[in-house]
N, C-alpha and C positions, 0 to 999 in steps of 0.2 A: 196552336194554330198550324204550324207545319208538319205537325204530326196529323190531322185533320186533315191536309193537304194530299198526304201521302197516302192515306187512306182510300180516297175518293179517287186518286189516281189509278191504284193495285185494283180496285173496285169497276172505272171504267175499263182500264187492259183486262180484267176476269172475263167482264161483259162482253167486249168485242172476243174473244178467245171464243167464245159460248156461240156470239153470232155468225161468227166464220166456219163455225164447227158444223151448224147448224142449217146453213144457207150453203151448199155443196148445189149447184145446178143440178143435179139430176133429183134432189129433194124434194118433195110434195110441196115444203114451205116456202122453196124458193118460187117453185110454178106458182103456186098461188099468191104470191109478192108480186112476181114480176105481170101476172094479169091484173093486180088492182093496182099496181104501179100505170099500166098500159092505160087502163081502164079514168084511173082520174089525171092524166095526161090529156085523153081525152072528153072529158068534161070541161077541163079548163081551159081546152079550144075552144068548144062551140064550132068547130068546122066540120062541113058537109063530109072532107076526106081529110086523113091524118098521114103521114109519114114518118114511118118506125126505122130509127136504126139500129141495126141488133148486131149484137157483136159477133166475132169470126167462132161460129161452131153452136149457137143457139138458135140458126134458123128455124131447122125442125121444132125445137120445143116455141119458138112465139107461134109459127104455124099452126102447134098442135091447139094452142088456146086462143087464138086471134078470134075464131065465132063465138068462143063463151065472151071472149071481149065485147066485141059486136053487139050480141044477144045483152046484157045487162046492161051497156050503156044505153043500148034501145029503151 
């Protein structure tokens, strides 16, 4: 049982190792996260206008994708 335990640990730190590796802000994967992030934020409003706070240095990249946001929640 705690050998199991230990497994499943080294197993979730492998995995987040892989997703921090992977998820670098300037990544395609990250861009594309962080707009269907935006994007069903905004579904589970339902409101006419939404407000985004974006952290210090990724203005440019929500800017860059705020209309493909826009455009498919449409």
């Amino acid at each position: 049982m705690r050998e199991r335990g230990e497994c499943l640990k080294m197993l979730k730190n492998d995995i987040k190792e892989q997703i921090v590796a992977q998820m670098t802000p300037s990544s395609a994967k990250y861009k594309e996260t962080l707009k269907m992030l935006i994007i069903q934020g905004m579904i589970r409003l339902l409101e006419d206008e939404v407000e985004i706070k974006v952290r210090e240095g990724e203005q440019s990249l929500v800017r860059s994708i705020i209309n493909d946001c826009e455009r498919e929640y449409s």
